[in-house]
C-alpha positions, -999 to +999 in steps of 0.1 A: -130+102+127-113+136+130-128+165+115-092+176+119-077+188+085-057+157+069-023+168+064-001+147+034+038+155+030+052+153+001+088+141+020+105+134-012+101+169-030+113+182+004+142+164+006+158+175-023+145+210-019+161+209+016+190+191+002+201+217-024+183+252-010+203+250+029+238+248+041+252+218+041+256+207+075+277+178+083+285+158+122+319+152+138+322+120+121+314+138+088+277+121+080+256+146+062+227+161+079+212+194+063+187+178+046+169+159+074+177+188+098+156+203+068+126+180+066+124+176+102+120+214+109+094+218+083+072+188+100+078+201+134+062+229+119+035+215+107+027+198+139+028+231+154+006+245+130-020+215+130-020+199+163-038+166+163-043+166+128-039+130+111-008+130+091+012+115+065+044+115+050+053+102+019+084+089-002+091+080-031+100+041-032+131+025-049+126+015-085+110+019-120+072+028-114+044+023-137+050+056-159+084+038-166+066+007-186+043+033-204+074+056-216+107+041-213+123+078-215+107+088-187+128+105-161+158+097-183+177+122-177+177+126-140+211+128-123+213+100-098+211+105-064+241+122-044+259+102-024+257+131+002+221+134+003+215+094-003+231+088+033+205+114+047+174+093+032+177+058+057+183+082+091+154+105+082+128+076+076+140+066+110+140+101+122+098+105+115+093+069+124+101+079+162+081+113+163+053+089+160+042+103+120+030+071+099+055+071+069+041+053+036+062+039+007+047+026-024+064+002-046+055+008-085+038+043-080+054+079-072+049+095-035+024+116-055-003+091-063+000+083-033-011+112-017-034+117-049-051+085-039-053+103+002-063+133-006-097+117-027-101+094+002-100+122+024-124+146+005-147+113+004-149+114+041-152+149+042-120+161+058-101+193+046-069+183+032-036+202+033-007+186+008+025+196+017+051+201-009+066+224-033+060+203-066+042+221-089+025+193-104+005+188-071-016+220-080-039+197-101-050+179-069-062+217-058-100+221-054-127+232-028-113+210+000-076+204-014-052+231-002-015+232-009+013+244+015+047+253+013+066+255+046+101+263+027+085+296+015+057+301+036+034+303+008-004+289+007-021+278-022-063+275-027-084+278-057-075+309-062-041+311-055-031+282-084-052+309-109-030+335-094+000+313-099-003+295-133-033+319-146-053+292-151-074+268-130-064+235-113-083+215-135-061+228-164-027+223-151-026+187-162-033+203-198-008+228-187+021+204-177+012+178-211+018+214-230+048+222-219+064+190-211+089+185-184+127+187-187+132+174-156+110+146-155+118+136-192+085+145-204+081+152-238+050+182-242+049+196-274+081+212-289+080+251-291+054+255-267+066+273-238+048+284-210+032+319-228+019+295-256+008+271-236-015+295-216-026+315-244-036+281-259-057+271-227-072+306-220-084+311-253-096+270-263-096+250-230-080+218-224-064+195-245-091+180-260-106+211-266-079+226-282-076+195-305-109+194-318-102+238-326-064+235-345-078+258-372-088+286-348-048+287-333-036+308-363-060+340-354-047+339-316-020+373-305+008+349-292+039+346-311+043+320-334+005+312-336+004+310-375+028+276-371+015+264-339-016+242-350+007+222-372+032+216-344+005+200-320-011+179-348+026+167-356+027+159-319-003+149-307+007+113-296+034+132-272+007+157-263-018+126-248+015+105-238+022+135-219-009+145-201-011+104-189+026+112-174+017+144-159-018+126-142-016+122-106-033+089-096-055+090-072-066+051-069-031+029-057-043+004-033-032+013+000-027-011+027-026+018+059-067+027+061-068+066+062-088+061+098-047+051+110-033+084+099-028+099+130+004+102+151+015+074+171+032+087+208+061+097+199+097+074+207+115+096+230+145+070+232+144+064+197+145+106+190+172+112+220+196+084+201+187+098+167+196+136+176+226+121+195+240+103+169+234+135+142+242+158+165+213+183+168+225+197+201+192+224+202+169+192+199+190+171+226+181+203+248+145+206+241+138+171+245+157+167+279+138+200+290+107+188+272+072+179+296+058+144+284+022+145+275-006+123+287+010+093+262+043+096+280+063+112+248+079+143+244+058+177+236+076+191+207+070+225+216+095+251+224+107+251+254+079+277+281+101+299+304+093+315+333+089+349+327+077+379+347+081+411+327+073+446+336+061+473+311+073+506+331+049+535+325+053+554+359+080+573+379+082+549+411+087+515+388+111+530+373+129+544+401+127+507+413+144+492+384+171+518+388+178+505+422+176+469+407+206+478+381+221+499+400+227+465+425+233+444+404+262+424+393+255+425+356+226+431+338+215+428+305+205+461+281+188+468+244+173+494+227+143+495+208+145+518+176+130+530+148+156+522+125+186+492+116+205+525+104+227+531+135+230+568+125+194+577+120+181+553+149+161+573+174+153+553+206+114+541+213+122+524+247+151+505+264+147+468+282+170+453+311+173+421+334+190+414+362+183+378+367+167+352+340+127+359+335+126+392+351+131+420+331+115+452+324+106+476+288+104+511+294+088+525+261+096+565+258+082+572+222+051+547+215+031+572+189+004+550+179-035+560+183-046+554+220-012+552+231-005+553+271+014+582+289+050+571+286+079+587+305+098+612+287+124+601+266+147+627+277+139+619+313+146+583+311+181+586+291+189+615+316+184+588+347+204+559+327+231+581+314+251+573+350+247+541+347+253+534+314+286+552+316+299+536+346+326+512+339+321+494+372+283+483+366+291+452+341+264+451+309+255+424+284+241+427+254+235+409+217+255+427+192+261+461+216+276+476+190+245+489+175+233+501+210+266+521+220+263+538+180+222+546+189+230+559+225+258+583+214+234+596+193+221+609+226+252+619+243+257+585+259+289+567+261+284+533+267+312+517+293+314+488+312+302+462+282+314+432+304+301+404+278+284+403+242+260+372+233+269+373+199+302+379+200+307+345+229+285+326+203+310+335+175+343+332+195+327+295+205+321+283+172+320+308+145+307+281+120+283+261+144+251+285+131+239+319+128+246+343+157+217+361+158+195+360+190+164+339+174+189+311+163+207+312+195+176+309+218+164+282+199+199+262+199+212+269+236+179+273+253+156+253+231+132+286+233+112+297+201+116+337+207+088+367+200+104+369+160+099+407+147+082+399+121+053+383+147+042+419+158+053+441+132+043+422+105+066+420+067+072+439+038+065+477+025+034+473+053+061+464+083+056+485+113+083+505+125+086+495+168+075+533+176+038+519+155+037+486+177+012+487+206+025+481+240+005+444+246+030+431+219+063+456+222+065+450+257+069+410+264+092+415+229+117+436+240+118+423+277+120+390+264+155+407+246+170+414+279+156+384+291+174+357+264+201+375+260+215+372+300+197+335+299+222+335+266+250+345+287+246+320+313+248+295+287+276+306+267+302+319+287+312+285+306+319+275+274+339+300+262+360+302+294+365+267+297+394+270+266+419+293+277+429+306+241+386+311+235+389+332+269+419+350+252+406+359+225+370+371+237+386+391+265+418+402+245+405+407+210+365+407+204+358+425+234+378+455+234+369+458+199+332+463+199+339+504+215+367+507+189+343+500+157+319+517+172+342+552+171+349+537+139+315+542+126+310+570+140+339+585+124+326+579+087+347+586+059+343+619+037+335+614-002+337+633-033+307+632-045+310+650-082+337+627-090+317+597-082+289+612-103+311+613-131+328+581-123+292+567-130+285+588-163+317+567-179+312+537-161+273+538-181+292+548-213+317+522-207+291+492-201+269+502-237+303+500-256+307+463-236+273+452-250+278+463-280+312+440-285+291+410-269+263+416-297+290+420-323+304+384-311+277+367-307+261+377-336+228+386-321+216+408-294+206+393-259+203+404-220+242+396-207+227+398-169+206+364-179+227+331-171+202+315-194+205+333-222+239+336-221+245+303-215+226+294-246+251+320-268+281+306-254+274+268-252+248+263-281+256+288-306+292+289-301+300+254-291+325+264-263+330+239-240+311+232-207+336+240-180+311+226-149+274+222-144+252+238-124+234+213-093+199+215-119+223+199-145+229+236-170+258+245-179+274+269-158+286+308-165+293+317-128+325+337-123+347+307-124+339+295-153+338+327-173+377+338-160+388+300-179+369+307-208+383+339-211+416+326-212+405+311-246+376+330-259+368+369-263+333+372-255+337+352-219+364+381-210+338+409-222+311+397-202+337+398-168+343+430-174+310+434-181+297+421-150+327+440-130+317+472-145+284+468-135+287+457-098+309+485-093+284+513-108+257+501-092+275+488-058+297+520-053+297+554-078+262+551-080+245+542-049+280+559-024+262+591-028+230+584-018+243+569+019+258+601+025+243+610+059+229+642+060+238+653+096+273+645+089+280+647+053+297+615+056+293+574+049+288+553+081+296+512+071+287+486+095+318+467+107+306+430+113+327+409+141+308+372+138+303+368+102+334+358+087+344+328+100+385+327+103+375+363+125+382+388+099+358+417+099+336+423+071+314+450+063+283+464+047+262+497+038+288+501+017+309+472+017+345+488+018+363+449+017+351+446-022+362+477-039+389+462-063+426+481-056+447+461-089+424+473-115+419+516-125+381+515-117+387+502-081+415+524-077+394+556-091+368+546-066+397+551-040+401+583-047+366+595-041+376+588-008+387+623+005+406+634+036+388+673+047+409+704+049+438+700+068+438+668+076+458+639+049+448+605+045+474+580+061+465+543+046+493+513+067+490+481+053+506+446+066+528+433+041+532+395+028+514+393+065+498+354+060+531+342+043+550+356+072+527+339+094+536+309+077+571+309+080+565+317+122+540+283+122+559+261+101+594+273+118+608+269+079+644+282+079+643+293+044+609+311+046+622+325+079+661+333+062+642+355+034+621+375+053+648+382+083+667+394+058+644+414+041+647+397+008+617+397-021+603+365-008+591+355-043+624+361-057+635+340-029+612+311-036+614+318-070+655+311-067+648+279-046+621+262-074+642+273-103+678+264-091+693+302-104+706+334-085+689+355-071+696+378-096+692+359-125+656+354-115+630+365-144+598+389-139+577+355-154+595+335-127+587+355-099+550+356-110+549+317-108+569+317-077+544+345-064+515+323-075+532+294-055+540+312-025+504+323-023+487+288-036+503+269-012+492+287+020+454+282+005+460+248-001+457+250-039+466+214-055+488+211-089+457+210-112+453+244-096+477+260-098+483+245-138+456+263-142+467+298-131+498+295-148+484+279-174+513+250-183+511+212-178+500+194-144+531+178-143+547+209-141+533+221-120+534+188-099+573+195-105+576+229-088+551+222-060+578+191-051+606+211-055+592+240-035+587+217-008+619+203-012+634+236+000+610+246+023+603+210+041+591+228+073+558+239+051+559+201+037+561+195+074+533+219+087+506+212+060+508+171+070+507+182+108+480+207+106+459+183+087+460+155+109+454+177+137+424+189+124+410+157+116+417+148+154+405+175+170+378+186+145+393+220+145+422+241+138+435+273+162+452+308+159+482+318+173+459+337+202+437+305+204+408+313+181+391+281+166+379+272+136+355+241+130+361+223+104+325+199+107+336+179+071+372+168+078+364+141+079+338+135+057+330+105+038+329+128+003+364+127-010+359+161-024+344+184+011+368+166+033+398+179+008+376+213+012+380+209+047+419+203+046+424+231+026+409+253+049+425+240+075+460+246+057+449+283+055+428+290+083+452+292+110+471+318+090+441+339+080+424+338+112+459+354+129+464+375+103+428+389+117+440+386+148+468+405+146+451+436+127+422+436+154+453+438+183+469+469+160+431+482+163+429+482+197+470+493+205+464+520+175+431+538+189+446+532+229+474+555+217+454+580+199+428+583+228+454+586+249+476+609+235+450+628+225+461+626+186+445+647+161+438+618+140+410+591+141+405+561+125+381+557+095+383+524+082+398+493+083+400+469+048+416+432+047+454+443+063+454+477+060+443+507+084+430+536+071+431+571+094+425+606+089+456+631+105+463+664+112+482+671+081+512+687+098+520+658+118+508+636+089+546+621+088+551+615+130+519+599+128+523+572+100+559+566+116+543+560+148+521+538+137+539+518+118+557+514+148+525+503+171+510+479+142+545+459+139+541+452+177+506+436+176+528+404+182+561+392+182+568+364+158+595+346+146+600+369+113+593+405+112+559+420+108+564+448+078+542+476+077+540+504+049+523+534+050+510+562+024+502+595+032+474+616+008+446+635+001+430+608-004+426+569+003+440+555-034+474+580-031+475+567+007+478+536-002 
């Protein structure tokens, strides 16, 4: 027998877990798969993390189970299963059948009596045991030899940790749990006794039974509502006893598998290989065709081992040496190591190159730890590179060169010659296909676990920064950089150059781009400071008088940031009705829900503004100031090119996309935005821009007659739907037809848009009919685009940029009408992106070439935002109206307005 730790999964807790806390990821053919992906990660895991350990999973089996017979209540009011997560269940089982795990299922019992009932067994025989799960109730089967691990959140938990947890032992959780009750399982507890009660009642008396046979000394105990307490648990004893028998774990159901055959089996390589076809884990198809067999013949599940030889330079001659190396070579792949994510404050510890996959070389220059080894000069190093890395004829890569071109201009470097950008051939690829960052992409292209960060400079307030990281660890980590990311390279680009319109739009667009926001960046924007100061002073006022109104109307004071509580006020207290759930089953007071009930109700609409008050205060007037760099006096965002998937930009550090412009707040927040002396603000902004994309794609002659003739395209529309003149047609009118105009193109159905307009859905069934009556080329172009996309799996931009669209055609009537909407709207967002990235690019040619005393500072949904020489504030914004309306031709105009100021909000 092993003396091996035995390792029990709780595979039904994790399923669900998975289920709701990850994406939802979905195949071709639109079967589900997050939640296997899920559970499958997290036992790979564990076999990493306890090789040849015996090992078990466990699920829960169909059917009532003996708690049901002893309370008929019990688990009452569990939700049945999704249909979306009950198509995962049958492929998973099949999934850790071939890996070779034994996988038990219990009729009449839960999956945790069985593992109870391993765990003694395995204690008996003296093994360590390690339950895997994130149930709570599985802290009671915690003692000397029972450990419990979470995978999903990394967390370990002994003796001492449940104590640390719960605040009391293991051997009073069952106590705890009978307490308490359980909403979720349907157990009853005691009413009134929450979880402060119930662990003043068990620190100061003991268990149940303790506490029981002690009632009368309950009324001298410091917890709230103590005096009443010993009368509630005598009241419900029965339920108290009924409860602790639910909450028991068994830990005697007759097994059939001996716990001697809990080990894995060789694993089914056929079986896995058909499996990860047929769900599509591409990473996993990889690794497994890469994979060595072991002495059984199955497939190691390791990460892929690369050949790697990587150099740590520390003298003159090996550097020289890898000079030579780049200097010959075709492309080669470059990244900094910093002390800091802050572009702006980043100072460089050492640089890493390769010039052909596993060799590669780290050349630390500012290592300060104790015992440190003599390191070139940093100031020698970037002096030798500086040639290099500003020759446009020696091609780099990088992942995300951005940030490097920001952190070596801090130096007097100009990066030139980025030829390619990992993340960026990722994104253009399949910007919905997973995360961009390097880690993910190693692991999914290469089927390589990389060196993670956090491996050698640990987490949290004690992380090291990389100048603190000893050169044994910093050197194979940033080598292994360069290394991946030209490996990355070699894997990506076929793929990308293999679609034309992909090519396009990497080389054309994304590309060009990455210098562009760079200057960007760099430029910063100026602020007024004092006036954000005292935006913030009436923003506070503003927010006490707002919680004062809530207390007045809801009678009662409570904490308006707590969903809970306020959920309690609004749908127990005040009876308003419950517009949608949440996925635990609570009624729901997310932003949606609030904007319908403030249609109806006064204290919904407080708590928006409320909330919007808030965000803004603490979002922008109070923390702007703070991210003021000191050796400019300005604020440096991050411009982010493969998060969004339809390819607009986003940004953070601040996040310039969410400051409101239609209410006074947003638009006071504008104005803190300041242009210096002599210079105005000049703000250019795309008008209509996806609705005239919409009358190019659909080719709709009345769409395209409005805008050629520079009418009010809602008027237009609103003409067409209401069968009157043009000018007969009413302010309310055009607001509907606006509403229309812009529902449509974001695929918004007639129960949608009866709600915005709030009249019947017939009505709005009728001007939805009508509008497409007159416009049949949109009727036209929404049927085409939708079939396409369930065709091809995808939809494309004007340029050629793609969007996946994994669920359209999913089985779940209500993702795959997701899926269509976002195909309806995704070609027009993703060239409206296109389009303002081009006017980027044609804008900041112009200016460098020209030499223009103007520069761009930001860029925000359609709009351009640049500081000018105020003189020539007027030829500027001319000219680049000009340059912006000839990002591409299509078949209507493109319209671009312009504002000149002293600051952004009168710009724009």
């Amino acid at each position: 027998m092993s003396t091996k730790p035995l390792i029990l999964v709780d595979g039904s807790s994790y399923l669900y877990r998975a289920f709701h806390a990850l994406p939802p990821l979905t195949t071709s053919k639109g079967q589900p798969t997050g939640a296997i992906k899920g559970v499958v990660n997290m036992l790979r895991r564990l076999e990493k993390d306890y090789p040849e350990s015996p090992i078990a999973v466990v699920f829960d089996a169909k059917g009532k189970t003996f708690r049901d017979d002893m309370y008929k209540d019990y688990k009452a009011n569990r939700p049945p299963m999704p249909d979306d997560l009950r198509s995962q269940v049958e492929p998973l089982h099949e999934l850790i059948r071939a890996m070779g795990l034994p996988l038990l299922i219990v009729e009449g019992v839960e999956a945790d009596d069985v593992i109870g009932t391993l765990a003694r067994e395995g204690t008996e025989k003296g093994l360590p045991v390690v339950v895997s799960t994130g149930d709570k109730d599985m802290a009671q089967l915690v003692n000397e030899h029972i450990t419990l691990v979470n995978t999903m959140t990394d967390t370990v938990m002994d003796i001492e940790g449940v104590k640390a947890k719960f605040g009391i032992p293991p051997e009073l959780i069952i106590d705890y749990l009978a307490l308490m009750g359980d909403k979720v399982d349907n157990i009853p507890g005691v009413p009134g006794v929450g979880e402060k009660t119930a662990l003043a009642l068990l620190q100061n008396l003991g268990g149940l039974n303790d506490i029981y046979t002690r009632l009368d000394e309950i009324a001298s105990l410091s917890f709230r509502g103590s005096k009443s307490m010993a009368k509630k648990l005598e009241e419900n004893r029965d339920n108290a006893y009924l409860s602790y028998e639910l909450a028991t774990i068994k830990t005697d159901v007759p097994l059939e598998l001996p716990i001697e055959e809990l080990k894995p089996a060789p694993a089914d390589k056929a079986g896995l290989m058909n499996w990860y076809q047929e769900l599509e884990f591409k990473g996993w198809i990889a690794e497994l065709e890469n994979a060595p067999a072991d002495d059984d013949g199955h497939a190691v599940p390791e990460a892929v081992a690369l050949e790697t030889e990587y150099d740590v330079v520390l003298d003159e001659s090996a550097f020289e040496a890898w000079l030579e190396k780049l200097q010959a070579a075709a492309l080669f792949a470059f990244d900094t190591e910093t002390t800091s994510l802050n572009y702006m404050d980043a100072e460089i510890v050492g640089v890493s190159f390769a010039v052909e996959p596993g060799k590669a070389a780290y050349v630390p220059v500012a290592h300060d730890y104790l015992g440190a080894p003599e390191q070139l000069s940093r100031e020698h190093v970037l002096a030798r590179l500086k040639p290099l890395l500003e020759n446009d004829g020696l091609k780099k890569v990088g992942q995300n060169l951005k940030y490097d071109a920001n952190v070596l201009a801090n130096y007097d470097i100009a990066l030139k010659g980025i030829a390619y950008d990992t993340m960026l051939e990722s994104y253009v690829h399949n910007s919905t296909g997973s995360r961009h960052d390097m880690d993910t992409l190693a692991e999914l292209h290469l089927g390589h676990k990389t060196i993670h960060f956090e491996d050698i400079a640990g987490k949290g307030a004690k992380q090291l920064t990389f100048n603190q990281i000893k050169l044994e660890e910093a050197g194979p980590y940033a080598a292994e950089d360069a290394d991946i990311t030209l490996r990355l390279h070699q894997a990506l680009w076929p793929k990308v150059a293999e679609a034309e319109g992909l090519k396009t739009v990497f080389n054309d667009v994304e590309l060009p781009l990455v210098s562009i926001l760079s200057r960007i960046e760099r430029n910063g924007a100026l602020l007024d400071t004092k006036l954000l100061g005292e935006l913030s002073l009436q923003h506070g006022a503003s927010i006490v008088k707002l919680e004062k109104e809530a207390y007045e109307l809801a009678g009662e004071e409570f904490n308006l940031g707590s969903p809970k509580q306020l959920a309690t006020i609004l749908f127990e207290k005040m009876n308003l009705p419950v517009v949608k759930k949440t996925a635990k089953g609570a009624p729901s007071t997310n932003e949606e829900v609030m904007q319908e009930l403030a249609l109806d109700y006064p204290l919904p609409s407080v708590i928006l503004q409320h909330r919007s008050l808030s965000k803004l205060k603490s979002t922008y007037t109070d923390k702007l100031p703070t991210m003021v760099n000191k050796k400019t006096g300005r604020v440096h965002t991050s411009y982010h090119q493969a998060v969004a998937a339809t390819g607009r930009l986003s940004s953070s550090d601040p996040n310039l996309q969410n400051i409101p412009i239609k209410t006074d707040e947003g638009r006071r927040i504008r104005q803190a935005f300041i242009a210096p002396a002599g210079y105005k603000m000049v703000a250019a902004d795309y008008s209509q821009i996806e609705l005239r994309i919409m009358a190019h794609l659909s080719n709709d002659p009345g769409l395209q007659k409005a805008f050629a003739e520079g009418l009010d395209v809602h008027k237009s529309t609103a003409a067409e739907v209401f069968g009157t003149a043009l000018e007969n047609v009413s302010s309310e009118q055009r607001r509907s037809a606006k509403a229309i105009n812009f529902g449509l193109i974001y695929g918004m159905s007639a129960f949608g848009l009866a709600r915005q307009l709030r009249i019947g859905r017939n009505d709005a069934q009728t001007y939805i009919d009508t509008y497409f009556e007159r416009y049949p080329g949109v009727a036209e172009y929404m049927a085409n685009i939708r079939k396409s996309a369930a065709e091809k799996g995808y939809v494309e931009t004007l340029l050629g940029r793609r969007l996946y669209l994994p669920e359209i055609n999913s089985s779940n009537g209500m993702r795959r009408q997701a899926a269509e909407r976002v195909a309806i709207n995704a070609p027009m967002q993703g060239t409206a992106a296109d389009i303002i990235k081009r006017a980027m690019i044609d804008v900041d040619a112009w200016l460098q070439t020209e030499q223009i005393d103007a520069r761009i500072i930001m860029q925000v949904h359609d709009e351009l935002v640049l500081e000018v020489a105020a003189a020539d504030a007027e030829a500027i914004s001319a000219k680049l109206c000009d340059i912006m309306s000839s990002a591409v031709v299509l078949s209507v105009p493109l319209l671009v307005e312009a504002g000149i100021g002293d600051n952004w909000d009168q710009a724009h």
